[in-house]
C-alpha positions in Angstrom: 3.2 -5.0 -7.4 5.7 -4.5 -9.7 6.8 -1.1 -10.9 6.6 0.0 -14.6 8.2 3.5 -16.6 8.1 4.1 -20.2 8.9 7.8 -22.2 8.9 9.3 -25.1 10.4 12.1 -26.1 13.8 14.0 -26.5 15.9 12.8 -23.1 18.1 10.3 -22.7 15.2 7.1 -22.5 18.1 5.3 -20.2 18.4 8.2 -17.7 15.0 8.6 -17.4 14.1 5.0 -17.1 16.5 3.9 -14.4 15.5 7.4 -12.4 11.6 6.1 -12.3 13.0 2.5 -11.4 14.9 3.5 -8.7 11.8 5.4 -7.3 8.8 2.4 -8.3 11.5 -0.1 -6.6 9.1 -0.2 -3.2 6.9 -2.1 -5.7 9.2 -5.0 -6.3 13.0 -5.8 -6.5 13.2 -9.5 -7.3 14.6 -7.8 -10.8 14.6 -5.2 -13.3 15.1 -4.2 -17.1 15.1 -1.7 -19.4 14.4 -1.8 -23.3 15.5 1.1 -25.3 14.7 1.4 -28.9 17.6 2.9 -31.0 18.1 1.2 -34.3 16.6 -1.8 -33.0 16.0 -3.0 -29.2 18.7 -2.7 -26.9 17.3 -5.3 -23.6 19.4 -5.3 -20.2 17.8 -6.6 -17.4 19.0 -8.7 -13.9 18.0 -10.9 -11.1 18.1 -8.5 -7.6 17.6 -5.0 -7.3 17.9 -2.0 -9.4 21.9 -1.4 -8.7 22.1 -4.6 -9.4 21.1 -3.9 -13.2 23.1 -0.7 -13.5 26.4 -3.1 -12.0 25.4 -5.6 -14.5 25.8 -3.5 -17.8 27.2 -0.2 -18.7 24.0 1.8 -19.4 25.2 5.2 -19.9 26.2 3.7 -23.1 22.5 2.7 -24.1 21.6 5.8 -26.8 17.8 6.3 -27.6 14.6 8.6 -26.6 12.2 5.9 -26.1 12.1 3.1 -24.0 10.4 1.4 -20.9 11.8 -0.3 -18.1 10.3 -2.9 -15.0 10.9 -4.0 -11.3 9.5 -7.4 -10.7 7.6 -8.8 -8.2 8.0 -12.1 -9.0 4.6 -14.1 -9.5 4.8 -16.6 -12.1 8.2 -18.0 -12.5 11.3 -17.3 -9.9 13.2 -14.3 -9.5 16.0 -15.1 -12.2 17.7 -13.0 -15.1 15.8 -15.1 -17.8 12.7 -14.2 -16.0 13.4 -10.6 -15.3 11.4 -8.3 -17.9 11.2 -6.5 -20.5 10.6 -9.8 -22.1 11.0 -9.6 -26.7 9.4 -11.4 -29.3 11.8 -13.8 -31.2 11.9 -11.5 -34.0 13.4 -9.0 -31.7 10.7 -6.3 -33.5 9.0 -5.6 -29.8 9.8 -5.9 -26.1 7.0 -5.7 -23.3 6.8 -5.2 -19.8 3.9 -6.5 -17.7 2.2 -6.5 -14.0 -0.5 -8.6 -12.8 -1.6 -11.8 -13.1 -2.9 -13.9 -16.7 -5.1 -16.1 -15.1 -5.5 -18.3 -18.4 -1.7 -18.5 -18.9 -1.7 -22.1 -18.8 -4.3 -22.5 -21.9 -3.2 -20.1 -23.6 0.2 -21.5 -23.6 -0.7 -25.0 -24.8 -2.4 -23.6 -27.5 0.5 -21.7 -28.5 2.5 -24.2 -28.1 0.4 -26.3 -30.3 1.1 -23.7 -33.2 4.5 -24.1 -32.8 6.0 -21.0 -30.5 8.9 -22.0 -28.0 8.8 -20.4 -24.7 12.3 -19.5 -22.6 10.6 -18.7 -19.4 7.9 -19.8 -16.7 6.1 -16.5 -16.9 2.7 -15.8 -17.9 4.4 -12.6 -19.0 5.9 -14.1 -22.3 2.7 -16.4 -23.2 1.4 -12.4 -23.9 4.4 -12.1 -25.9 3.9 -14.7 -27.6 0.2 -14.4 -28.4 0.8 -11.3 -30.0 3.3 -12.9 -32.2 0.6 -15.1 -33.0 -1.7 -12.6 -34.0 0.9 -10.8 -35.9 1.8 -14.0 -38.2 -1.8 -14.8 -38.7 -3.2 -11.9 -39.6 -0.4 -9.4 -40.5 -2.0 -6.9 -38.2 -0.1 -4.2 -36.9 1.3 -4.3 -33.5 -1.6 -2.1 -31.8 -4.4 -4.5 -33.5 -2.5 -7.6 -32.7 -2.1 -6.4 -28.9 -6.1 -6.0 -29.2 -6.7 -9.0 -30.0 -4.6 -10.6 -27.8 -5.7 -8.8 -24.5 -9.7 -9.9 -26.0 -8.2 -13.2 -25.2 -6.6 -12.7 -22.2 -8.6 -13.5 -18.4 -6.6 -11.7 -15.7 -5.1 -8.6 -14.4 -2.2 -6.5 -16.2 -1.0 -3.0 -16.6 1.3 -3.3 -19.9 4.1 -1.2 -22.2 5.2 -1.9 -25.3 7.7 -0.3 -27.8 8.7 -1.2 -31.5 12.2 -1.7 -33.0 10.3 -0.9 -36.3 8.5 2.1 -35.0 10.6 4.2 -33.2 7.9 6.4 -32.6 5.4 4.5 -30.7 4.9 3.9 -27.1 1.5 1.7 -26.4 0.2 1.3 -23.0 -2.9 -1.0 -21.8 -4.2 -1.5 -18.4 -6.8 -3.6 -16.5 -6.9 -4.0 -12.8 -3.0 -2.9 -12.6 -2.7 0.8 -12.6 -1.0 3.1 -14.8 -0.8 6.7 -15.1 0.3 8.8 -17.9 2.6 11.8 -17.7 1.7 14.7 -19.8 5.1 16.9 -20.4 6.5 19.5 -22.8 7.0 17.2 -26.4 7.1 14.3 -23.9 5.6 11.5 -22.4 5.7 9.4 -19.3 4.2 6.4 -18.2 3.9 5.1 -14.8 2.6 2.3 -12.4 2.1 5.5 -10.0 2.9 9.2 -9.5 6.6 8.4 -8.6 8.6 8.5 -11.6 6.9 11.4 -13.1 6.2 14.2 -10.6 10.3 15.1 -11.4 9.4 16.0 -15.0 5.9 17.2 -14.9 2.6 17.3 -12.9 0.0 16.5 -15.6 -1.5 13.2 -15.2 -4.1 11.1 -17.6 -5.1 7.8 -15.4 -5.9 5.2 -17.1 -9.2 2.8 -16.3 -10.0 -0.5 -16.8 -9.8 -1.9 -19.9 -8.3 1.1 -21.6 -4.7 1.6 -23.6 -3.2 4.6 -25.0 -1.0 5.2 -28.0 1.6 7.5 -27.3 3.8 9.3 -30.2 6.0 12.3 -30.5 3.2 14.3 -31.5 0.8 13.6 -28.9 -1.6 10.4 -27.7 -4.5 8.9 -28.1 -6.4 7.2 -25.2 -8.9 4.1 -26.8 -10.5 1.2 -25.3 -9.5 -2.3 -25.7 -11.9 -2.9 -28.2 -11.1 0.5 -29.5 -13.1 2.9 -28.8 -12.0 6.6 -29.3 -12.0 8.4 -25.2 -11.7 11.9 -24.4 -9.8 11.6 -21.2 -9.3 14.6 -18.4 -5.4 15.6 -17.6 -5.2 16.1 -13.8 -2.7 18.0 -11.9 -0.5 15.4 -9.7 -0.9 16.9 -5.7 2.8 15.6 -4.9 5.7 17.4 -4.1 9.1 15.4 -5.1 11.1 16.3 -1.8 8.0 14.0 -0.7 9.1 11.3 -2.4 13.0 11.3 -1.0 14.6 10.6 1.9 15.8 13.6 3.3 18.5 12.8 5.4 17.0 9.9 7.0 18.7 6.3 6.7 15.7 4.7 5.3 11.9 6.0 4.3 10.6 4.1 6.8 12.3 6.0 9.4 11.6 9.1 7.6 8.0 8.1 7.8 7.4 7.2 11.2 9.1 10.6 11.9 6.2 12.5 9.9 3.6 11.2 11.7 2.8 14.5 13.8 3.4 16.5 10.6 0.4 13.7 8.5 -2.1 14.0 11.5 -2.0 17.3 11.4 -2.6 17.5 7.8 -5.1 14.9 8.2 -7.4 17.1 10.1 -6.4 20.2 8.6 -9.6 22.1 8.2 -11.6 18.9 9.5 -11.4 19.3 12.7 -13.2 23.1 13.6 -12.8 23.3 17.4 -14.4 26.7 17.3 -17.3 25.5 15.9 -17.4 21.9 18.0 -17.7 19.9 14.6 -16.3 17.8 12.4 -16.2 18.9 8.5 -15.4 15.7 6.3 -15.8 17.6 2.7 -15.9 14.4 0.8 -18.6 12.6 2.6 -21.0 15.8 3.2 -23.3 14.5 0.3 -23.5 11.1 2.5 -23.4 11.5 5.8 -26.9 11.0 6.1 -26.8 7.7 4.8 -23.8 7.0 7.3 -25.6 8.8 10.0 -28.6 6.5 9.0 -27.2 3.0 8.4 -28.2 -0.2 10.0 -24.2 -1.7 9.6 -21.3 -0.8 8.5 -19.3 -2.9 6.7 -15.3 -2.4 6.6 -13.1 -4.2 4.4 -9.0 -3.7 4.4 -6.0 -5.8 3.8 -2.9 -6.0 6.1 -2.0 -2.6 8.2 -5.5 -0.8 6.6 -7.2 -4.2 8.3 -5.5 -3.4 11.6 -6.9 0.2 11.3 -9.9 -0.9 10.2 -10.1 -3.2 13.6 -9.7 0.3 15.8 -12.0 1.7 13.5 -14.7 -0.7 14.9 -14.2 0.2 18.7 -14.6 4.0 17.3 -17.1 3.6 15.3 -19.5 1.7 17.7 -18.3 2.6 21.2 -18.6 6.5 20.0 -21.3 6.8 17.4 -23.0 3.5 18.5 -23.2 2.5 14.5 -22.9 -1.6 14.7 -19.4 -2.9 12.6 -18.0 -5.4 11.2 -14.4 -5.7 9.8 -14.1 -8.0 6.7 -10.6 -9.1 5.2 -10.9 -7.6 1.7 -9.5 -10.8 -0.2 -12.0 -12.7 1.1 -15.3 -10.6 1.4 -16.4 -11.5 -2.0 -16.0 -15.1 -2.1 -17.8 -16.1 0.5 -21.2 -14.8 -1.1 -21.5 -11.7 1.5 -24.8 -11.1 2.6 -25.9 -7.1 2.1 -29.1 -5.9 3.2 -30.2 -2.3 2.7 -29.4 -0.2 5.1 -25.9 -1.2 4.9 -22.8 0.7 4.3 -19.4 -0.9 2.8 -16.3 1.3 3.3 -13.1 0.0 1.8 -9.5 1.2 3.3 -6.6 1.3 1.2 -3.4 3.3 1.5 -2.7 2.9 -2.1 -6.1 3.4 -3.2 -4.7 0.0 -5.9 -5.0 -3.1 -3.6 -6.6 -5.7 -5.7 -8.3 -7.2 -2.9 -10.2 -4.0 -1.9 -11.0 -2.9 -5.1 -12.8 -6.4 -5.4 -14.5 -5.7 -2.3 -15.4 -1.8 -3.5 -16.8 -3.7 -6.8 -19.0 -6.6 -5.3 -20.8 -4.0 -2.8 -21.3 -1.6 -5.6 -23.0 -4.6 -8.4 -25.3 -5.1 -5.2 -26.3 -1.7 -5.0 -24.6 -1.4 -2.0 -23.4 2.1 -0.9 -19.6 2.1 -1.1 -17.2 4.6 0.2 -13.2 4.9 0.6 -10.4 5.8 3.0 -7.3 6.0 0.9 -4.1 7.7 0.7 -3.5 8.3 -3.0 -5.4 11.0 -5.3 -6.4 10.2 -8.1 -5.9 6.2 -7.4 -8.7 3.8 -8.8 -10.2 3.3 -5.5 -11.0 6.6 -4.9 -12.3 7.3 -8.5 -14.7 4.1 -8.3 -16.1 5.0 -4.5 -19.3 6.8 -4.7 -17.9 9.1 -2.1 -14.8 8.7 0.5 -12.1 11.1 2.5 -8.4 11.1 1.7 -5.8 10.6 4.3 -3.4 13.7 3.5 -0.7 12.0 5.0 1.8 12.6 2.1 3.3 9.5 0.0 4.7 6.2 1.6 7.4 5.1 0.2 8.9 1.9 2.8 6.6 -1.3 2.6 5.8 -1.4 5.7 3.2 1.0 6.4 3.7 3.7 9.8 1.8 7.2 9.3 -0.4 5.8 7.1 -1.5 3.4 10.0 -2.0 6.3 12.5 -3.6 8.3 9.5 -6.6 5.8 8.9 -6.7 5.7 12.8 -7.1 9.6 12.8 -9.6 9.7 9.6 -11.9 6.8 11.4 -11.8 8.5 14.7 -13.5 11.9 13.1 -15.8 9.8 11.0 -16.8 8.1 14.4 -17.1 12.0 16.1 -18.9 13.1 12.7 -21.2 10.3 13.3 -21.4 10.7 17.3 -22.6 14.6 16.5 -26.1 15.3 17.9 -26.6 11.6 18.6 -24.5 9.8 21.2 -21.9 12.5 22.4 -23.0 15.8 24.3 -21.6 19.1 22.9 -19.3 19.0 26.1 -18.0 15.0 25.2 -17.3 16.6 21.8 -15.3 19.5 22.5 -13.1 17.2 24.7 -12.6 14.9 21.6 -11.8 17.7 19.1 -8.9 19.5 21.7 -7.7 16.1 22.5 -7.0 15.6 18.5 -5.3 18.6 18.6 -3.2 17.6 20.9 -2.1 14.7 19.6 0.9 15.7 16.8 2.8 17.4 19.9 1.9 14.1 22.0 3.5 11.7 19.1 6.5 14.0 19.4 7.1 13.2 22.9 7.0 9.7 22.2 9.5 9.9 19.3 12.1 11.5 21.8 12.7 8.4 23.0 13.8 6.7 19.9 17.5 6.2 21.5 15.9 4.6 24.1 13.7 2.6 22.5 17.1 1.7 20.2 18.8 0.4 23.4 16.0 -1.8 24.0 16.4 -3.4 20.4 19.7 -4.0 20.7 18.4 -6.1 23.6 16.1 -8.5 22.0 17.5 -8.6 18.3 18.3 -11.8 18.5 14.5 -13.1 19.9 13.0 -16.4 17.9 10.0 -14.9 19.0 7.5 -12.1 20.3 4.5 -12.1 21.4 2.0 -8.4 21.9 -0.9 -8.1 24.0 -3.3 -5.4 24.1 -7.3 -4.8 24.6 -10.4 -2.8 23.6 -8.9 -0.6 20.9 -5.5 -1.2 21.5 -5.6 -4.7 20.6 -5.8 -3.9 17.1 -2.2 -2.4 17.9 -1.0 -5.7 19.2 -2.0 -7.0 15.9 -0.2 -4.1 14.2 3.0 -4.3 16.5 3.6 -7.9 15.7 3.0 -7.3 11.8 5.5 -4.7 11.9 8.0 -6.8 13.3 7.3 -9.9 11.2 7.1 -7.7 7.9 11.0 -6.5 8.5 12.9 -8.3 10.9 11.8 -11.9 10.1 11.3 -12.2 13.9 8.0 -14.9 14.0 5.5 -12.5 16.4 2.3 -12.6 17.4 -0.5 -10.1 18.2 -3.4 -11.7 20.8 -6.1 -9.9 23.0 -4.3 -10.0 26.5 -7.0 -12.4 27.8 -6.9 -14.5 25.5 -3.1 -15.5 26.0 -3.9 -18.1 29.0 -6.1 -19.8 26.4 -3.4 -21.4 24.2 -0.1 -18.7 23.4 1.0 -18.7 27.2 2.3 -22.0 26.8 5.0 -20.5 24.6 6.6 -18.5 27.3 9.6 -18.8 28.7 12.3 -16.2 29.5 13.4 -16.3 25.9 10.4 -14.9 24.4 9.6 -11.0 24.8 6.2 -9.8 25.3 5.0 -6.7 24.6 1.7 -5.4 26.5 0.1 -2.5 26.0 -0.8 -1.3 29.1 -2.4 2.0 29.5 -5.0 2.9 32.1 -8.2 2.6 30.3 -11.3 0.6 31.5 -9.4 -2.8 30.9 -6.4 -1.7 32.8 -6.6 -3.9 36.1 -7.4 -6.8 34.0 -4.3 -6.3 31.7 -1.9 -5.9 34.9 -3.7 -9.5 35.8 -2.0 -10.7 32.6 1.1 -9.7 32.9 0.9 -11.3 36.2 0.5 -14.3 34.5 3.2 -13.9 32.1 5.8 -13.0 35.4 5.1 -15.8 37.0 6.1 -18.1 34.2 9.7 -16.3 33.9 8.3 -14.0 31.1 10.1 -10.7 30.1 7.4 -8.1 29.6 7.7 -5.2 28.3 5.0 -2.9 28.9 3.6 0.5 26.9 1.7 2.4 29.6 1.0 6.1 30.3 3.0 9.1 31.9 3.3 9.4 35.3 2.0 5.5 36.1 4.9 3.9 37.9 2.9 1.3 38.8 4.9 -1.5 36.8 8.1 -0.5 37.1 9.1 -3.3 39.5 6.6 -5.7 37.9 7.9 -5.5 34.2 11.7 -5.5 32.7 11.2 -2.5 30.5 8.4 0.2 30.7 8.0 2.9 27.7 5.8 5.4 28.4 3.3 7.3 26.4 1.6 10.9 26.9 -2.3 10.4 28.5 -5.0 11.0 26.2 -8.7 9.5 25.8 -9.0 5.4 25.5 -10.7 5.8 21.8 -7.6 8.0 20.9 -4.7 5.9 22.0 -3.6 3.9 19.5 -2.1 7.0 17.7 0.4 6.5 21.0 0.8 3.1 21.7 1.4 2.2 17.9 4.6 4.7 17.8 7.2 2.9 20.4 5.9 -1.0 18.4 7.2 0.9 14.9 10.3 2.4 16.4 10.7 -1.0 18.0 10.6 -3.3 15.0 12.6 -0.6 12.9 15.6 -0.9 14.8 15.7 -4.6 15.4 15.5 -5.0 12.2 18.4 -1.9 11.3 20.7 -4.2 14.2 19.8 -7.4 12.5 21.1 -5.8 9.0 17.6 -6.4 6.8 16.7 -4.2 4.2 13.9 -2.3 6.2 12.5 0.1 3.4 12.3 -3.7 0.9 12.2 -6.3 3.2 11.8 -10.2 1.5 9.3 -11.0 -0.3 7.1 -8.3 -0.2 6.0 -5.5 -2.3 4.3 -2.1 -1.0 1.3 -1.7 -3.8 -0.9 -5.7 -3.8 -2.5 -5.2 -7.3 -2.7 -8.6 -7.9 -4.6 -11.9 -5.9 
């Protein structure tokens, strides 16, 4: 949540600032700002977007090589200009920038109040400000000491930047639990709340842990704990292409993203699945796999889209490998005092490799000597440098908030961890080698299904004006029913709902009537008859249905009002499928009902904060 950019160096600060805005805005856009230090501190910043700053104020005007700039997700305090960052002291000397949560704002604030400091906003942002004012006056520290002994003070979650009207050669960073990254370039510096801004300008990276800061000047930087501690710190080379990172040619990333799905699956198994051989090779869990292999319960924990995944993840993992699961919400695994025996596994999913949920969750197994591994998306991200071991999806950065190939990409990364598992054990050679060419298969099979995006446009133009949806599915496609109605919620503001089919006649069927759309998923798979049975239900009661099912089955054409079809493959595979025509769905209501798809309301794309 929230998006932050600093540099230092010889470029235009302005330029540089506004280019890494525009590229961190998937991480907030309640507002932005930039402070530039030239003289003294130059502060423009606005309620809405990032165009809406550079409408605001004429920032090609702005001179200066140092600077850092914000996008808000707005947690404390409402999305206004006042509370729009970089926030200053009242001297004017510094300007800050800050994500995450101060949990002991509130305290903090009284006392500060107490010694006489006025506050102009209802963020927990400027109650950091102000504490290091505090400092400063009382013990005429500099501003790197007085930030130290602030942040010993502080309880909560921030990733921080600071720069100096009096010292036009300092950029200070801290983080702890937000992330921050910093860019490594020719007699310049970069900072970064991820990869995003930087990869234009170079592609050496120093990430920075918990409870670390660095000093950056002209002349090079210095990486210290908060309590400061000198660190020698590894430069890493960013894997990240910037053509990634734009939209090439599509109308929104989201698009753009459901479109490389065939082109992430296939790099998700990319020298993973070996048909030749009739194995699975998962590189980053070969020290592991007999403790996988070996465990009692598995224990997955996820937020949001990764939970969804997570959910088919389950009917993989025990239908195929027989391995007993259970699927935890992340945000509340820890606080309910989970109980971990030995013998148990914890795996954490995160596209991000941030989300402050599942980090938590990664944490508590690990401080009860629980093994803990990862499925994330982003290298180098704190998730996969804290996991004792894990597998990284491959599928390329997502940029729109609402996550597509990343979905089918966990699904994809779960299933061979489910064959990896099934080896030798519960699936003969021949079972296997049906698996592995059916994988294969599928990028060409989600190509098929894509073809029919007109189509499936038509049918949005259709229901775009729908209070509400409701999507059915079973065994391992109920998780997509979940997903489907997420989707559609997340972007279109439609109010949907995701339900195992059988459970509809125990409470949602009342809702229908010939206004509401609902979506089965309908494939033939072992639950097949019993999902026709359902829609049965729903047709009786003046229901329209629309119904995902396979190629060739004509079966429902006169029973449902629209049927999308969906090449065959094998049950355990088939969310990869059905997902595709929900996300195509949602995307183009949304496009017809004119929301911002790629930054829908209220939402962020990176949850680094509780």
């Amino acid at each position: 949540m929230c998006g932050i950019v600093g540099y230092i160096g010889e470029r235009k600060a302005v330029d540089v600032l506004m280019g890494g805005l525009k590229r961190l805005e998937y991480r907030g856009y309640d507002s932005a700002g930039v402070a530039v230090v030239n003289g003294g501190l130059k502060i423009c910043k606005k309620k809405g977007k990032v165009g809406d700053l550079s409408e605001a104020f004429d920032l090609t005007l702005i001179e200066g090589s140092l600077g850092i700039g914000h996008t808000r997700w707005a947690t404390h305090g409402a999305p206004t200009d006042v509370n729009a960052h970089p926030h200053s002291s009242k001297s004017g000397d510094f300007a800050l920038v800050h994500n995450g949560i101060i949990e002991n704002y509130a305290a903090l604030r009284e006392r500060l109040t107490q010694n006489g400091h006025e506050f102009e906003t209802q963020t927990d942002t400027e109650v950091l400000v102000r504490l290091i004012e505090d400092f400063q006056a009382s013990s005429g520290a500099c501003l790197i000491e007085s930030l130290q002994q602030a942040l010993a003070h502080v309880v909560g979650t921030y990733g921080l930047a600071l720069v100096s009207a009096q010292d036009p050669d300092l950029l200070i960073a801290a983080r702890n639990g937000s992330p921050l990254i910093l860019g490594v370039g020719e007699n310049e510096y970069f900072l970064g709340s991820d990869a995003a801004p930087i990869v234009e300008y170079t592609r050496q990276v120093v990430y920075l842990n918990d409870g670390e800061m660095v000093v950056v000047r002209r002349s090079g930087y210095e990486v210290r704990t908060i309590d400061n501690v000198l660190l020698d710190k590894e430069v890493h080379g960013l894997e990240l292409d910037l053509e990634e990172i734009e939209k090439g040619g599509f109308s929104h990333f989201m698009l753009k993203e459901i479109f490389e799905q065939p082109t992430s699956l296939e790099n998700a198994m990319r020298g993973r699945v070996r048909l030749e051989e009739q194995r699975i090779m998962l590189g980053g869990l070969l020290d592991v796999m007999d403790e996988l292999k070996n465990a009692d319960r598995i224990i997955i924990c996820a937020c949001g889209t990764s939970w969804h995944a997570a959910l088919v993840g389950e009917y993989l993992l025990e239908g195929l490998a027989r391995i007993p699961v259970e699927v935890e919400y992340a945000s509340e695994f820890r606080y309910r005092q989970p109980i971990l025996r030995k013998g148990d596994v914890v795996l954490v999913i995160s596209q991000s490799g941030e989300t402050a949920d599942t980090l938590a969750a990664l944490r508590e197994a690990k401080s009860r000597g629980t093994p803990a591994f990862a499925i994330c998306n982003t290298v180098g991200s704190t998730i996969a440098r804290e996991s004792d071991a894990g597998v990284y999806l491959h599928a390329g950065p997502e940029i729109g908030v609402a996550s597509t190939k990343s979905f089918t990409a966990q699904v994809m990364v779960l299933t061979m961890l489910a064959l990896k598992l099934a080896e030798g054990k519960s699936l003969s050679k021949e079972e296997l080698d049906g698996y592995l060419s059916e994988l294969l298969a599928l990028p060409d099979k989600i190509r098929r299904v894509l073809d029919q995006n007109d189509e499936i446009k038509k049918l949005a133009q259709m229901h775009r004006y729908a209070s509400n949806f409701l999507y059915l599915g079973r065994g391992p496609n109920f998780p997509v029913a979940l997903e489907g109605a997420l989707k559609l919620k997340e972007i279109s503001y439609i109010h949907a709902e995701g339900y195992p089919a059988a459970e509809m006649k125990h409470g949602p069927i009342a809702l229908i009537d010939e206004l509401m759309p609902v979506v089965f998923i309908a494939i033939r798979d072992s639950t097949y008859e019993k999902v026709v049975s359902n829609i049965e239900e729903v047709v009786a009661r003046s229901g329209y249905v629309i119904a995902i099912t396979d190629e060739g089955n004509g079966e429902l054409d006169t029973l449902c009002d629209h049927v999308i079809r969906v090449p065959k493959t094998l049950e355990f595979l088939s969310p990869v499928l059905t997902v595709l025509p929900l996300q195509l769905l949602s995307y183009h209501i949304a496009v017809l009902r004119g929301c911002d798809v790629d930054q829908p309301r209220n939402l962020a794309k990176s949850v680094t904060v509780e």
